[in-house]
Every structure is written in structure tokens, then in C-alpha cells.
C-alpha positions in Angstrom: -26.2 -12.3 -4.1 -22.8 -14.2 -3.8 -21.0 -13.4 -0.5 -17.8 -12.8 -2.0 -19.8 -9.9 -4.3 -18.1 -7.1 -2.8 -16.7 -4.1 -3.6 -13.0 -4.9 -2.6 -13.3 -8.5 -4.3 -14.6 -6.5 -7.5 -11.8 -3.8 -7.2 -9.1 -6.3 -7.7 -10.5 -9.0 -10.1 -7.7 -8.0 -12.5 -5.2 -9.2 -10.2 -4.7 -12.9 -11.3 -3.8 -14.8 -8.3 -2.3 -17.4 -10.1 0.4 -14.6 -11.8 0.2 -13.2 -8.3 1.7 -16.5 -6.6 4.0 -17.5 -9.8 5.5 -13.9 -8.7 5.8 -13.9 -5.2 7.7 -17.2 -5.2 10.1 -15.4 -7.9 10.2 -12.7 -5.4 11.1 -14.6 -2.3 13.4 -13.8 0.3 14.8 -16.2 3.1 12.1 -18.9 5.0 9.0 -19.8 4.1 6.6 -17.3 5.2 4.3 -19.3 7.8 2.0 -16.5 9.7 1.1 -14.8 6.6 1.5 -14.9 2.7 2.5 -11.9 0.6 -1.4 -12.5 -0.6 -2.3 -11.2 3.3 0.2 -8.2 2.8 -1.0 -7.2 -0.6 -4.4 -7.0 1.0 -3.8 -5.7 4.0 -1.8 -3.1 2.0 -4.4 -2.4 -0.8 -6.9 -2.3 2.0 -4.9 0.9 3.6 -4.7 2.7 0.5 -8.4 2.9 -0.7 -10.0 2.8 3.0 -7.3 5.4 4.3 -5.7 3.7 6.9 -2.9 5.5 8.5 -0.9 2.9 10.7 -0.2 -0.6 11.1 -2.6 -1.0 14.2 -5.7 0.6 11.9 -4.6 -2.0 9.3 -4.9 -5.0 11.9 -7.9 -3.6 13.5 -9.8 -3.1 10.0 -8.7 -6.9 8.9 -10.0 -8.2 11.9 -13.5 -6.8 11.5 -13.7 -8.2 7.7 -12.5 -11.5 8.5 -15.1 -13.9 7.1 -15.0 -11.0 4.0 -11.4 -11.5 3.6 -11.8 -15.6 3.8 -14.0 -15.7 0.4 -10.7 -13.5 -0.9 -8.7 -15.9 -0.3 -6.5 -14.1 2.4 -6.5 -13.5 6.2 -5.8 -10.6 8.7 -2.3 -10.4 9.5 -0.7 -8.8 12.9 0.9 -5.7 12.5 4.3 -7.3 13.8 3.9 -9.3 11.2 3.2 -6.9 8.0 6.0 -4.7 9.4 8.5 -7.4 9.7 7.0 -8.7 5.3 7.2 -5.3 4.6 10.7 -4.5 5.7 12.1 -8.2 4.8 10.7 -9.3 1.5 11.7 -7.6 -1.8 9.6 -5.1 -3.0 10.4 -6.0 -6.6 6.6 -8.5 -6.5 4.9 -5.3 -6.1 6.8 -3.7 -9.2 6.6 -6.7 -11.2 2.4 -6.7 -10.3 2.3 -3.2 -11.7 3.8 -4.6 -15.1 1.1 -7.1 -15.3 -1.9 -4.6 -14.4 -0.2 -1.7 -16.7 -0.6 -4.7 -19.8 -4.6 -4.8 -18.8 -4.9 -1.2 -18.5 -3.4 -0.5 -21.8 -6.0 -2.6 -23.6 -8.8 -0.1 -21.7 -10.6 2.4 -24.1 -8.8 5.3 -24.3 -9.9 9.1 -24.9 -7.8 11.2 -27.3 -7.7 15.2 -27.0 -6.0 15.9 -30.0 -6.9 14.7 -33.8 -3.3 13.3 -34.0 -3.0 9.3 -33.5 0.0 9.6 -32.2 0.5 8.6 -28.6 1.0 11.4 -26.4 3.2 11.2 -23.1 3.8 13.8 -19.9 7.1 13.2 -18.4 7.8 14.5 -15.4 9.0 14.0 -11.7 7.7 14.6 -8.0 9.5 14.5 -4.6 8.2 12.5 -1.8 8.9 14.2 1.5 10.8 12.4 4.4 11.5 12.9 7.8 15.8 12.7 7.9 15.2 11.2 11.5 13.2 8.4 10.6 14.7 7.7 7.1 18.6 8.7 7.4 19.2 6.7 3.9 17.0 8.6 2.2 19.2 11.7 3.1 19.8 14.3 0.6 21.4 17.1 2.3 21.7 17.8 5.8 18.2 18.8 6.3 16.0 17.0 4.0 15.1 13.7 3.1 13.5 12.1 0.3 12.5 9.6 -2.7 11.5 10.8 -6.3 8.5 9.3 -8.0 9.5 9.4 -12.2 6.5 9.4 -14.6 5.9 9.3 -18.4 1.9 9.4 -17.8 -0.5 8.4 -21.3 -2.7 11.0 -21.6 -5.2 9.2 -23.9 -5.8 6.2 -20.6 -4.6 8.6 -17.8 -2.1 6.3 -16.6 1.6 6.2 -15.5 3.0 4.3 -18.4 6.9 4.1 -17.7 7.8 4.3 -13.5 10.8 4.7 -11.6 11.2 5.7 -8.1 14.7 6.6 -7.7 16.6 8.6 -4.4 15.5 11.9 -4.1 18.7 13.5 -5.4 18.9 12.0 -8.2 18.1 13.9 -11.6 15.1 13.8 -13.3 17.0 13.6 -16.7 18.7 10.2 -16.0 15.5 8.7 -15.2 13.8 10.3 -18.2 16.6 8.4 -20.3 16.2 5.3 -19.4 12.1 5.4 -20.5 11.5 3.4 -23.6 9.2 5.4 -25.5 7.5 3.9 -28.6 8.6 5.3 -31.8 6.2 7.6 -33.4 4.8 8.8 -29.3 5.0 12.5 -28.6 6.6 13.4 -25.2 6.0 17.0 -23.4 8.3 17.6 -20.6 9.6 20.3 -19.1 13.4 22.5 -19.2 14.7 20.7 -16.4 15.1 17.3 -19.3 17.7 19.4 -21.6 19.9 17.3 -23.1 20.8 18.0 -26.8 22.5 14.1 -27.2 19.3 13.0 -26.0 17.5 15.3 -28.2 19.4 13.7 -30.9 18.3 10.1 -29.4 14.9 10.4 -29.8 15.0 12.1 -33.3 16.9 9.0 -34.1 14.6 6.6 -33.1 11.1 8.5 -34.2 10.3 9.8 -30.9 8.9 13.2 -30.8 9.2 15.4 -28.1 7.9 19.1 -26.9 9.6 21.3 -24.8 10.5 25.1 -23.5 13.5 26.7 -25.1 15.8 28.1 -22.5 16.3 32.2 -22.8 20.3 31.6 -23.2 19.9 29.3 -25.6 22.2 29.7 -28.5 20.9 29.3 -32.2 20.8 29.9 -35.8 17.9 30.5 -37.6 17.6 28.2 -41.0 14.5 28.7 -42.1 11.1 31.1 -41.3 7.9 29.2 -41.6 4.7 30.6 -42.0 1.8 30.4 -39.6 -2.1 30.9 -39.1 -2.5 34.5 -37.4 -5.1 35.0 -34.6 -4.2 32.1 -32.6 -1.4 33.0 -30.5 1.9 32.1 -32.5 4.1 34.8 -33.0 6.3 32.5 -34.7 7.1 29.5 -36.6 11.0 28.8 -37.2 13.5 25.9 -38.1 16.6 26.6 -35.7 20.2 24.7 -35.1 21.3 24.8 -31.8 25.2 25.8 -32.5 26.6 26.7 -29.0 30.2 24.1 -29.1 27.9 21.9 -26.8 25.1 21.6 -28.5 27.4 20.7 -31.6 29.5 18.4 -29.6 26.7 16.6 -28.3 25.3 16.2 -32.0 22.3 18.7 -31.8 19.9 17.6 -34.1 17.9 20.2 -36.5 14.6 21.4 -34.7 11.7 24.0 -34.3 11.3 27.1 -32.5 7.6 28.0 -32.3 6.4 31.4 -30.1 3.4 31.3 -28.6 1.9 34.4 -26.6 -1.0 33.0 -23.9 -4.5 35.1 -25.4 -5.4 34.9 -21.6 -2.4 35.9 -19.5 -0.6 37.3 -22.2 2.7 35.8 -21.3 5.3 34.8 -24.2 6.7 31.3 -24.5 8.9 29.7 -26.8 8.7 26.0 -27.5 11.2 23.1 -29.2 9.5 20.5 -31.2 11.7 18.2 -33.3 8.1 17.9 -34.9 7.6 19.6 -38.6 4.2 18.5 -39.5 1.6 19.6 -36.8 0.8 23.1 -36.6 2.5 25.7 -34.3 -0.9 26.0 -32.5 -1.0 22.2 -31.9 2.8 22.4 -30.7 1.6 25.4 -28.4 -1.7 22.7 -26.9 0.2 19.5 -26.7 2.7 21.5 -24.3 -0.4 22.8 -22.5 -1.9 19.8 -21.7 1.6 18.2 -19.9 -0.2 19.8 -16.7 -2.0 16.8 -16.8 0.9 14.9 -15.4 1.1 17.4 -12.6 -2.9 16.6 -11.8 -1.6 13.2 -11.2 0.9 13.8 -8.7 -1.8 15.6 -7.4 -4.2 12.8 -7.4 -2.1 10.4 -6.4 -0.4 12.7 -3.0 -3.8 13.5 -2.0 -5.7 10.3 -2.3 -3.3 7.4 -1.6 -1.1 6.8 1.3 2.4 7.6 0.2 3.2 10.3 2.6 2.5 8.9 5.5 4.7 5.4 5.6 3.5 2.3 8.3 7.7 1.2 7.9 10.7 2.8 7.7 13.1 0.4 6.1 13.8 1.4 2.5 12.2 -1.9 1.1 9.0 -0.5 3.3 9.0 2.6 1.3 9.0 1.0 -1.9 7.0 -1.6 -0.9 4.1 0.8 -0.4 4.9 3.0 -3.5 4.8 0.4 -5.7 1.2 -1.0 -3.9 0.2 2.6 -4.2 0.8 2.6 -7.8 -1.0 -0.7 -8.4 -3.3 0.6 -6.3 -3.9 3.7 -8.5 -4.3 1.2 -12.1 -7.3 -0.9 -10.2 -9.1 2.4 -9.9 -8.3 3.1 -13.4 -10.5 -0.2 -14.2 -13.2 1.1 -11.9 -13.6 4.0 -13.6 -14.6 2.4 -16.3 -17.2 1.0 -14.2 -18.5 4.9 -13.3 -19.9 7.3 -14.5 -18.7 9.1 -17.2 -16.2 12.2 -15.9 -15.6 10.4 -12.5 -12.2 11.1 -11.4 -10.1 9.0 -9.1 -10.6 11.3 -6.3 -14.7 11.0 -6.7 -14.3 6.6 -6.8 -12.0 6.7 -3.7 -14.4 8.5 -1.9 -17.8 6.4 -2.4 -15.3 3.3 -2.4 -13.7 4.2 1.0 -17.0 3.4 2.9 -18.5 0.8 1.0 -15.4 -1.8 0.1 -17.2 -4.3 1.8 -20.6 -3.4 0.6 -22.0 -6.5 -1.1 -22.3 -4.7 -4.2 -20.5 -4.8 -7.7 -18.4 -1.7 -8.6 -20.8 -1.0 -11.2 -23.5 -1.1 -8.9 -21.6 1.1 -6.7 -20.4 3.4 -9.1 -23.3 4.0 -11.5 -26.5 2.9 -9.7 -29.9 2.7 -11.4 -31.7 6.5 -11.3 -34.4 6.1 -8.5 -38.4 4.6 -9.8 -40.0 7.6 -11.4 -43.5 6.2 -10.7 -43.0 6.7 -6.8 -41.3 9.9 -6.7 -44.7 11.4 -6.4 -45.6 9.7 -3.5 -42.4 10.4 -2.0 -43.0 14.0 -2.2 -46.0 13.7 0.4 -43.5 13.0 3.6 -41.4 15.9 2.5 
């Protein structure tokens, strides 16, 4: 088998090292590095995230023993003085750009649809990253808390976080929310804190469909009463116009008020579509199923390393968000390399001890069932 078969060398095969280099010497900051390349980081980095390495020294040390494993990938171990000072000094932005480049690969992946819709369907939503105010004063929010926010409009046919922002953590979700691009004819599900009637208006205006919770004070007329299937939940089905002066002012567009009561905890809930041609109980379901952006921050906070930081710099921060991120779309390729119903949580674990494993991650992943013909012998020694 070739020596540079392994795990970690299969795990980022979609990272072209030629687009790699073309970007770090965009994303280039002062002298010419000469102890270590932003290649070296981005392994060293990677390396962290998938074998759970908590500091800088556990980096080094973990290079050092995969040395002659890390010459066949092209990069070396680097000191830790050394990935702090990369980390802290050059620009973060490679590490963003390299998750535009992977996001492009993963969106040609086969997808999985859970609706009968073709439309594409989009969570957004935001999380909070936790700091401590002594170690990261600019990340200061109040005078007790620090923090960054992590914005995501996640696909849910590819499981992936199509449109990304980090911003600081008190800025509002809305404003990030905004300034996603989504493709006309998508279908976004977010929560009440993204009220914005002009932005309401927005997306009407460019095709964009979104699904939402109407807030209890909301103020509205009723136009029209539209009827609906019985026995599935909806308790109603209208066409409403915001009219409160701001919703007017802001240029409210026409929408629909659908009621859903939950068959199992028989709590009421009253969505806004400015969709009229999927049912009320498809409305209700597509709402439903924005949890799956929460099971992502949920992933992500439990399986990479972006709570515990190896810098402290802000550039640090985003430097390992951002590798974290890319991280997270290289085990979206291995997955297709598992079995089927593998989650991200399941790969990390079998990859954590095996990176260097001269194996391929299909090998790894989804190994061949064991020889039927000597299972009966086996049985004899147990």
C-alpha cells in the first residue's frame, strides 16, 4: 500500500494545494514566512480538530511523532512558538477564502431531500461562542461576558453551512441574516428573533421564501380564509396584511398565517409563510425541521475545538473558526465514504485514532463484513 495512503492524507484530498498556495500568497502578511508555511499551520491546525488536541504543546508533540507521515503530505511539524506567533500574525481571511473553495465541492455532493418540494430548503440561525472577558477583553460584550457569534444558513438537503459569518458577539442576528444571499426560489426557516417586515418585503421581491413564527402582538387584518385538510394539526389556513404603521411603513408585503396545534404536546403555534402553494401541513414540517440547524451547532460545539482556543489574539479566534468550519466540510466528504446514517460525531470518533492508519477512508469507514466461511471456526475459542 502507498505510504502516503492514510487516513489524514485521504481526509483532505479535496484541498487543492495548488488553490491552497495561489491563496496563501493572496493572504499574506509582512516577511516571508521561513520556519513554517501556512501549509504546516493548516495541518497542524486540521490535525487538532479531528484528533482533539487541546493546546499548542499537544499539537507540537503529536507532529513530532507523525513526522515521516507528515513529509509524504507535503508539510512539517511546526513549534508551538511558532503556530502561535502564524496564528496571531497572518490573516485569517486564507482560512475563509479555503472554505469557499471546499463549500463549491461539497455542493456538487449528492444530496438527500426530506420534503417532495425541489425547492432548496435553508435553516438560518445563530450560536454564541463563549469567552473568558480576561483572556479576550475585545471580544467584550458587557461587563461580564465575552464572546463571538457563529451565523448559519445551513442546506438541509447536504447538511452543510451554506452562507457563514462570524461576527462579535453582540451583534444581531438579523444583520447578519441580511446580508446572506439566498437563491431565488430557496425556502428559509428561521426563527422570531429575524423580524423585519422590509426584509420580509426583500425576499418576497426577489423569490425567496421564508417560514417563520408570528409574534402574539402582532398586528393584522385578515383578507382572506383558506381552507385546509382536517386531522392533521392546522387549525387554520389565512391570508393576513400586517397593518401596524410599521409594518406599513416598512412596506409589509401580503402573507400567510397558518395555526398549527402539535398532535403530540398539544401546544398551539402560529406560523408566517409568504408561501401560497404548499400546504399548511408542509408550512407546519418545514418549520419543524429548522431544528436541524440547532443539531449542528450541536455537532459542531461538541466535536470540534472551538471552545477551547490555543491563541488569544482575535485573528487566533478566527483563525481556528474558520479551520473548524473547513474542518467540518472535509468530514462532510467522508461521510460519503461511510456508511449510510453515519453522523459526523460517529466519523470523528473512528477517525480520531486512526488518522495515521495506512488505510483509505473508505476502508476505514465502511470495512468489508468479516469471511463468513471462518466464523465457525472462530466460534471454537470462544
Amino acid at each position: 500500500m502507498s505510504h502516503s495512503n492514510t487516513a489524514f492524507h485521504d481526509l483532505l484530498k479535496p484541498v487543492s494545494r495548488h488553490e491552497f498556495d495561489a491563496l496563501a500568497r493572496e493572504h499574506h502578511q509582512g516577511q516571508k514566512l521561513r520556519c513554517a508555511s501556512r501549509w504546516d499551520q493548516f495541518l497542524g491546525m486540521a490535525l487538532s480538530q479531528v484528533a482533539g488536541r487541546q493546546s499548542l504543546r499537544d499539537i507540537e508533540a503529536n507532529l513530532q511523532a507523525q513526522q515521516g507521515k507528515l513529509y509524504h503530505l507535503g508539510g512539517k511539524p511546526i513549534a508551538r512558538s511558532t503556530l502561535a506567533r502564524v496564528n496571531e500574525k497572518q490573516p485569517y481571511q486564507l482560512y475563509e477564502a479555503l472554505f469557499g473553495k471546499l463549500l463549491k465541492r461539497c455542493q456538487s455532493l449528492p444530496g438527500q431531500r426530506r420534503f417532495r418540494f425541489k425547492n432548496p430548503l435553508y435553516s438560518l440561525d445563530a450560536s454564541l461562542i463563549d469567552l473568558s472577558i480576561n483572556l479576550f477583553p475585545w471580544a467584550r460584550n458587557n461587563a461580564t461576558k465575552a464572546s463571538v457569534k457563529l451565523h448559519v444558513g445551513l442546506n438541509h438537503e447536504r447538511m452543510i453551512p451554506e452562507f457563514v459569518s462570524i461576527s462579535d458577539g453582540k451583534q444581531s442576528e438579523l444583520i447578519a441574516g441580511r446580508g446572506f444571499d439566498f437563491p431565488k426560489g430557496s425556502i428559509i426557516a428561521f426563527d422570531k428573533g429575524y423580524v423585519d417586515y422590509g426584509w420580509y418585503k426583500s425576499l418576497t421581491d426577489k423569490g425567496v421564501f421564508f417560514v417563520t413564527r408570528l409574534r402574539p402582538n402582532s398586528i393584522y387584518k385578515v383578507l382572506e380564509r383558506r381552507e385546509f385538510i382536517k386531522g392533521q394539526g392546522v387549525t387554520s389556513d389565512q391570508v393576513i396584511q400586517l397593518n401596524s404603521a410599521h409594518a406599513l411603513k416598512r412596506g409589509a408585503p401580503r402573507l400567510r398565517r397558518v395555526g398549527f396545534r402539535c398532535p403530540v404536546t398539544g401546544r398551539h403555534y402560529v406560523f408566517l409563510t409568504n408561501n401560497f402553494k404548499l400546504s399548511a401541513r408542509t408550512i407546519a414540517d418545514i418549520y419543524k425541521d429548522r431544528w436541524q440547524v440547532e443539531l449542528f451547532f450541536k455537532a459542531i460545539k461538541q466535536n470540534l475545538k472551538i471552545k477551547a482556543f490555543v491563541g488569544t489574539s482575535r485573528n487566533a479566534i478566527l483563525t481556528q473558526l474558520w479551520i473548524a468550519l473547513c474542518t467540518y466540510l472535509l468530514l462532510s466528504f467522508a461521510r460519503h465514504s461511510a456508511r449510510a446514517g453515519w453522523t459526523v460525531q460517529r466519523i470523528m470518533r473512528v477517525l480520531q485514532g486512526n488518522l495515521f492508519e495506512k488505510k483509505t477512508l473508505k476502508e476505514l469507514l465502511n470495512p468489508d463484513p468479516p469471511d463468513k466461511k471462518i466464523e465457525p471456526q472462530m466460534r471454537l475459542y470462544l
